[in-house]
C-alpha atoms as an extended CHARMM CRD file, in Angstrom:
* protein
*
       150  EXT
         1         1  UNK       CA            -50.9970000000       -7.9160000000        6.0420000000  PROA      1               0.0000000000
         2         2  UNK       CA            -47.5740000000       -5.8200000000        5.2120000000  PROA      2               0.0000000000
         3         3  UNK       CA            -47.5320000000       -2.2530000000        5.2070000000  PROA      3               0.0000000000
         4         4  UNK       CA            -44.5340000000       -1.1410000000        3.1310000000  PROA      4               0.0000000000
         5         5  UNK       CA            -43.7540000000        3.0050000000        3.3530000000  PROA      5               0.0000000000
         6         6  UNK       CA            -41.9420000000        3.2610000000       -0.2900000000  PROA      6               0.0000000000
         7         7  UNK       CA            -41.4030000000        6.4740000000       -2.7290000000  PROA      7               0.0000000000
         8         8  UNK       CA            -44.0760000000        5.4330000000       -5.6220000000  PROA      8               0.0000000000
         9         9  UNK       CA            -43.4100000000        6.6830000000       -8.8190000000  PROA      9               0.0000000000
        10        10  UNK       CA            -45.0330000000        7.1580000000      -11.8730000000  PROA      10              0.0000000000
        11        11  UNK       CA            -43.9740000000        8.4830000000      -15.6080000000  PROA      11              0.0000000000
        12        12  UNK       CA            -46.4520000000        9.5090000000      -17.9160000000  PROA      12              0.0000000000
        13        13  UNK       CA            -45.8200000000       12.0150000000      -21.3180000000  PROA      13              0.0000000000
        14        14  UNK       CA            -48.6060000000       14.3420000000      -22.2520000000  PROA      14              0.0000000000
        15        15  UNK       CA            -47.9060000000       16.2040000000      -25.3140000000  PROA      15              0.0000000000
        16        16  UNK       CA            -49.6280000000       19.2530000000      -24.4620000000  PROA      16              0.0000000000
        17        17  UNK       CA            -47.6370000000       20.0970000000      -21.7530000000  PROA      17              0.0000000000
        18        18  UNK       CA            -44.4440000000       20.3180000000      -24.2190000000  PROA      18              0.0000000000
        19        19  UNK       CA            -42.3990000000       23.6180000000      -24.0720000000  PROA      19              0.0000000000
        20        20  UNK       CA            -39.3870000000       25.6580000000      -24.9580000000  PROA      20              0.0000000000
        21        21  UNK       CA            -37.6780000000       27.8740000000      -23.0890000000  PROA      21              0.0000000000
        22        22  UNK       CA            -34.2870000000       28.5630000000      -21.2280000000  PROA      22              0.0000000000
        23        23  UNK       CA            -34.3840000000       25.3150000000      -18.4600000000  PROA      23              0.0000000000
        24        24  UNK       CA            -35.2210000000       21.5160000000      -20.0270000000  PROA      24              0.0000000000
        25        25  UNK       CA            -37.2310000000       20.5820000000      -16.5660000000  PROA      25              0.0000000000
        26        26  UNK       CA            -39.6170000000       22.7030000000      -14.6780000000  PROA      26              0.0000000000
        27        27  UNK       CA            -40.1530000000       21.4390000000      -11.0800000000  PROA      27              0.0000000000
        28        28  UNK       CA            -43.5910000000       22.5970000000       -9.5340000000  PROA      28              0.0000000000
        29        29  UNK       CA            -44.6940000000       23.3350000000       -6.2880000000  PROA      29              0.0000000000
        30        30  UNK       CA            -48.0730000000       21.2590000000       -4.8120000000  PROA      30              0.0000000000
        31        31  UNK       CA            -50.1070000000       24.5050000000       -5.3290000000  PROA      31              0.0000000000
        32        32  UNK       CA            -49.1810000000       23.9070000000       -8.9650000000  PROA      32              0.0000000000
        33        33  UNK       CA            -49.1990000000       20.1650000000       -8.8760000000  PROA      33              0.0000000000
        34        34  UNK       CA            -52.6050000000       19.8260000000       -8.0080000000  PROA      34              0.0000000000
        35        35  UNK       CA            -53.7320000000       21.6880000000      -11.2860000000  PROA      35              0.0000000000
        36        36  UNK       CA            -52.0500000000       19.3750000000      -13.7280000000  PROA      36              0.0000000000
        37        37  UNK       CA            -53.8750000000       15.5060000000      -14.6680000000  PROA      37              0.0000000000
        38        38  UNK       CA            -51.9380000000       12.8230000000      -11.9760000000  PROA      38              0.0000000000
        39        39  UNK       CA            -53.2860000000        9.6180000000      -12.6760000000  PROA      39              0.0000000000
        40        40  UNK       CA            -55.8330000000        8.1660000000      -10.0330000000  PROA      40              0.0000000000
        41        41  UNK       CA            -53.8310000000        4.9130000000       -9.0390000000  PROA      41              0.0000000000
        42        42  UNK       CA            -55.1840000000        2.6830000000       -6.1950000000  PROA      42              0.0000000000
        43        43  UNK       CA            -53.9980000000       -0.2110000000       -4.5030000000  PROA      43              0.0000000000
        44        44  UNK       CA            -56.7790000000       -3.1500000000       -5.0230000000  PROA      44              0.0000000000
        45        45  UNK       CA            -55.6250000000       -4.9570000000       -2.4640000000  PROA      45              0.0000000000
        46        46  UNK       CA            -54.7660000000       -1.7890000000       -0.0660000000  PROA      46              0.0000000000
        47        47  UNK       CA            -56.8380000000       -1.8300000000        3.2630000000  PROA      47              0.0000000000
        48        48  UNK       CA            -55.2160000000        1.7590000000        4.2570000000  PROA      48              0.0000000000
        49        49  UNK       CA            -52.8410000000        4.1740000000        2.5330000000  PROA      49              0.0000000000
        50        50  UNK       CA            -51.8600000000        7.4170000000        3.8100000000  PROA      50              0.0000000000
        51        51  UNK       CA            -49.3290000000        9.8940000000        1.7520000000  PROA      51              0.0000000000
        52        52  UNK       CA            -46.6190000000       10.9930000000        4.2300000000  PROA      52              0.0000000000
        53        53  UNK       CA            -47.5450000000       14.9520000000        4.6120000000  PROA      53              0.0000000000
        54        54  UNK       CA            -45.2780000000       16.1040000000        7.0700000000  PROA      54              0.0000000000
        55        55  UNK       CA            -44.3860000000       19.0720000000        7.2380000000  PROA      55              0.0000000000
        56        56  UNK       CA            -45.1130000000       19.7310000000        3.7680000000  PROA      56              0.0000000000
        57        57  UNK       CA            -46.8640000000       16.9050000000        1.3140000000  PROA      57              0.0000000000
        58        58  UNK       CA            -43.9870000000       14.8310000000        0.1300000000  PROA      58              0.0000000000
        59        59  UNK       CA            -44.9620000000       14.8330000000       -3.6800000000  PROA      59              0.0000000000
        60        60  UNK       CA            -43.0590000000       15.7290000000       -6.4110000000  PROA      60              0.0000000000
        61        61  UNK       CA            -43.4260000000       16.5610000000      -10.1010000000  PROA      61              0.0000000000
        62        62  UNK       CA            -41.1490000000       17.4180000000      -12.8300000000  PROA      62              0.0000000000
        63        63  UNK       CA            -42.2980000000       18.4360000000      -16.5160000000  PROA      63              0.0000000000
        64        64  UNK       CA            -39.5390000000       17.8700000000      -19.2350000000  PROA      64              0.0000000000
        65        65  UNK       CA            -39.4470000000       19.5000000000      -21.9900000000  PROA      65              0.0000000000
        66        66  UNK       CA            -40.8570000000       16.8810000000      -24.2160000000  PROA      66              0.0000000000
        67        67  UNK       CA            -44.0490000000       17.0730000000      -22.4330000000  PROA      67              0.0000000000
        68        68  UNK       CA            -42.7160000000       14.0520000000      -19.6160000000  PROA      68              0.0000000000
        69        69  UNK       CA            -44.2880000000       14.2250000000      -16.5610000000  PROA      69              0.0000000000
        70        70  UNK       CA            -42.3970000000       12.4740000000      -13.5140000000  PROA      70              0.0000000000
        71        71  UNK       CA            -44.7390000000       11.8140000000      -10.5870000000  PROA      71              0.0000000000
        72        72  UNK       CA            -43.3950000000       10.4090000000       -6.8500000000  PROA      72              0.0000000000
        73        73  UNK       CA            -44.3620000000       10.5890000000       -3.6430000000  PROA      73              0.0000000000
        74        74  UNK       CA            -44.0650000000        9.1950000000       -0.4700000000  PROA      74              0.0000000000
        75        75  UNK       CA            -46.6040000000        6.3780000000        0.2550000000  PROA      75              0.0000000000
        76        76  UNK       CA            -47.6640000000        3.7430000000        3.1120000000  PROA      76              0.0000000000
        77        77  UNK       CA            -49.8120000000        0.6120000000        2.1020000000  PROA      77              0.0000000000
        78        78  UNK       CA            -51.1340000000       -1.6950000000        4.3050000000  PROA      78              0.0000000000
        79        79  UNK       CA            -51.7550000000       -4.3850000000        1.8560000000  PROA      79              0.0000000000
        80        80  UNK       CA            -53.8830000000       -7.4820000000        2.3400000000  PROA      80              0.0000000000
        81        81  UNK       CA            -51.8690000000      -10.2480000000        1.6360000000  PROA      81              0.0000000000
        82        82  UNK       CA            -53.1920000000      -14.1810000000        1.6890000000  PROA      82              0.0000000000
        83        83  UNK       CA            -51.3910000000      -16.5220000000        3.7780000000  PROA      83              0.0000000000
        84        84  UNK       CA            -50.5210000000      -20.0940000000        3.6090000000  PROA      84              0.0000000000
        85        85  UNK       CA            -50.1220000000      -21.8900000000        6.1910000000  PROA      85              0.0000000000
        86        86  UNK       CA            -49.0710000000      -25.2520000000        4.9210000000  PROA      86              0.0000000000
        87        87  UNK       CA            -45.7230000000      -25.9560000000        6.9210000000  PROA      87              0.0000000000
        88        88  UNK       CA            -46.0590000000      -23.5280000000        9.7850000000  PROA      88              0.0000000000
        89        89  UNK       CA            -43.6220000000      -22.5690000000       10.6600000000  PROA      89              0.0000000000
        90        90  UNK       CA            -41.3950000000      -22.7550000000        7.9930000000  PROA      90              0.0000000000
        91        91  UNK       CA            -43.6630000000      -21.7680000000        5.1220000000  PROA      91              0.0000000000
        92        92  UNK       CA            -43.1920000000      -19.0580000000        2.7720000000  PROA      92              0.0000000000
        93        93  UNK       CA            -45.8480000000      -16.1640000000        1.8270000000  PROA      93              0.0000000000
        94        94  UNK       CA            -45.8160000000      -13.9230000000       -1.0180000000  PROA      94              0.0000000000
        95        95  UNK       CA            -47.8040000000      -10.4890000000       -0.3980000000  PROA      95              0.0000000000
        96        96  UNK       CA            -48.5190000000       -8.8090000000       -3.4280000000  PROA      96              0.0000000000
        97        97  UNK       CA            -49.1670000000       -5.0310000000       -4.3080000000  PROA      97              0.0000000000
        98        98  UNK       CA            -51.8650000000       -4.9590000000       -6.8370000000  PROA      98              0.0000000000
        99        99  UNK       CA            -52.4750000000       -1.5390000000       -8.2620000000  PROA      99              0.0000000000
       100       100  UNK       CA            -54.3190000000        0.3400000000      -11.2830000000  PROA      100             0.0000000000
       101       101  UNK       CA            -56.3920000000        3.0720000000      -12.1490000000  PROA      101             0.0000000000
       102       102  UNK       CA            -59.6050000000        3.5480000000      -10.3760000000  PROA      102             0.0000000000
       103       103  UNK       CA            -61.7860000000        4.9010000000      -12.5160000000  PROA      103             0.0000000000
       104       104  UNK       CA            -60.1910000000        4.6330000000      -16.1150000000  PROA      104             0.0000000000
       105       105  UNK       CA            -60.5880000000        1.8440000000      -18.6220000000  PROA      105             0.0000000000
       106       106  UNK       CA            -57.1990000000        0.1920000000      -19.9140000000  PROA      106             0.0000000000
       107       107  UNK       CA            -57.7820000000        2.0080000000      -23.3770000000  PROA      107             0.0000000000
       108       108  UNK       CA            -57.2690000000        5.1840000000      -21.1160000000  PROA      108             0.0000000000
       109       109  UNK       CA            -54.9410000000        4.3660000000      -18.7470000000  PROA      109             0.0000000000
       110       110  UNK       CA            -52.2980000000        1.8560000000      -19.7040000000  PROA      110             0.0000000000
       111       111  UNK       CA            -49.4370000000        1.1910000000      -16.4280000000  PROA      111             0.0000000000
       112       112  UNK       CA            -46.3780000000       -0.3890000000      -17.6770000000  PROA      112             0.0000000000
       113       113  UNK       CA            -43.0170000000       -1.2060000000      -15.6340000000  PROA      113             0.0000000000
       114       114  UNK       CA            -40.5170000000        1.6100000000      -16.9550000000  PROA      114             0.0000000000
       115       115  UNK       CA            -37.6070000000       -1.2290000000      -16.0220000000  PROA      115             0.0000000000
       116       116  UNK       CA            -36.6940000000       -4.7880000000      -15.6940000000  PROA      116             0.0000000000
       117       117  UNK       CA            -38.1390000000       -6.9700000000      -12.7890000000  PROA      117             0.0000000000
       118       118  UNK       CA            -34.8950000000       -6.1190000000      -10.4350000000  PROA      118             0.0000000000
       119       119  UNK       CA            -34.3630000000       -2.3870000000      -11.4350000000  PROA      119             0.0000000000
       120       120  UNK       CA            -38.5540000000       -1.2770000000      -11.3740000000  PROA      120             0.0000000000
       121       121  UNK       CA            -38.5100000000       -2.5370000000       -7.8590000000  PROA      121             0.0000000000
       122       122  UNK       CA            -36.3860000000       -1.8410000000       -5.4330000000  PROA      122             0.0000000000
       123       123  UNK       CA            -35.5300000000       -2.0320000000       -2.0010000000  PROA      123             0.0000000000
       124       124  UNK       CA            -33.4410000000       -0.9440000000        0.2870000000  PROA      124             0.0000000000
       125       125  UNK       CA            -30.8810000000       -2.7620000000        2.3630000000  PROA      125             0.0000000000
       126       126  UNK       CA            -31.2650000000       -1.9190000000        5.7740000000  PROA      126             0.0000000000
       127       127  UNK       CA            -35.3030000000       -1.7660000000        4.9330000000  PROA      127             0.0000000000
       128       128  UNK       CA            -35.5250000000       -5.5670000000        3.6320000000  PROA      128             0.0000000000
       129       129  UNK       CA            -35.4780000000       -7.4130000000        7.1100000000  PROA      129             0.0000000000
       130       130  UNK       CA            -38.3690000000       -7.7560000000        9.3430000000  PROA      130             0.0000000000
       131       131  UNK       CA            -38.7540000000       -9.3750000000       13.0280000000  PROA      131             0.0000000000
       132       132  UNK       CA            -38.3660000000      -13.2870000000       12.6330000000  PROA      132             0.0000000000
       133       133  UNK       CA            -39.2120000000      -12.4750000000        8.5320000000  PROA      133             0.0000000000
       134       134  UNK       CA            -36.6870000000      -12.3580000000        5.4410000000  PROA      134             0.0000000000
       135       135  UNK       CA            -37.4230000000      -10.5290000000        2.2480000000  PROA      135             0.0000000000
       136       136  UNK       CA            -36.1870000000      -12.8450000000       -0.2370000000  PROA      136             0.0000000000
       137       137  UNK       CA            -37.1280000000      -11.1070000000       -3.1870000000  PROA      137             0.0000000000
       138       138  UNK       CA            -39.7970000000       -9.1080000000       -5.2640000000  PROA      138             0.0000000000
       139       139  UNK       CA            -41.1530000000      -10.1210000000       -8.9040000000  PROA      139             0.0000000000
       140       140  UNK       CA            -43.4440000000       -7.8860000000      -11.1060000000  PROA      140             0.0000000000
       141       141  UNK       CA            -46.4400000000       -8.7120000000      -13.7220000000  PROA      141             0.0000000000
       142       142  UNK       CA            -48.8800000000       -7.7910000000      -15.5270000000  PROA      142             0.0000000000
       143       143  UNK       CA            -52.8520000000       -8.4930000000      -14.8820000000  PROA      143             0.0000000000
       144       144  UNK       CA            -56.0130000000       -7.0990000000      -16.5160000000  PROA      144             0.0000000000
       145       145  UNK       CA            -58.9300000000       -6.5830000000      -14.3100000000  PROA      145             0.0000000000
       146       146  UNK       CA            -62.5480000000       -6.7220000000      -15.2370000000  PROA      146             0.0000000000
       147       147  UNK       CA            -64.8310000000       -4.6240000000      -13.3180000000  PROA      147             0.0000000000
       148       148  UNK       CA            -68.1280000000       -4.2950000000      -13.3370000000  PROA      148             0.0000000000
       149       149  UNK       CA            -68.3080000000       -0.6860000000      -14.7120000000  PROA      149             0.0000000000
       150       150  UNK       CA            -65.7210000000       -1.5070000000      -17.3860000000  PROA      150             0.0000000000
């Protein structure tokens, strides 16, 4: 497993929260947060997450004018990942962070990667080195899953 702390972020437009008024971005508070839609994203292959809380919970989210929502906070995954081990101890291993909605259907709930592969992703320098491991990279895609309740 790898278990990545990252600021995951999220961009969504709702046109009913649209407005005019003296300031182009309103900034709320969590008390305020937590009354406006987020969407209910989950890591499929996540075997713990925890959003960092101390001493306040580190979330954050703007409303633009045009009814934009920007949605981050600071996250730890520890992510299932499958390993290979074909030429111990020089193999590679990829480790994958599958996510999506939990409960809606992709005619509700549509993610798509606001960037390019090297800009939606990124990673710090001094965080990209591990004990005897290299991170050599990250790619993104795009998967449609099937559950049983649609």
């Amino acid at each position: 497993s790898i278990t990545p702390a990252s600021f995951f972020r999220q961009r969504w437009k709702d046109e009913r929260l649209k407005f005019k008024g003296p300031m182009n971005i309103l900034r709320l508070n969590n008390l305020m947060a937590s009354k406006i839609w987020t969407p209910d994203t989950f890591f499929h292959n996540g075997k713990k997450s925890v959003a960092h809380n101390m001493t306040m919970p580190n979330k954050l989210l703007r409303i633009q004018d045009d009814g934009t929502l920007l949605y981050t906070m600071r996250l730890t995954v520890q992510a299932e990942c499958p390993m290979h081990l074909e030429d111990f101890p020089m193999d590679a291993h990829s480790c994958p962070l599958k996510f999506g909605s939990y409960a809606y259907t992709t005619s509700e709930v549509t993610y798509i990667w606001t960037y390019n592969a090297s800009d939606s992703v990124q990673v710090a320098p001094d965080g990209s080195r591990l004990n005897q491991y290299d991170l050599l990279g990250q790619t993104i895609g795009k998967e449609t899953v099937k559950s049983s309740t649609g």
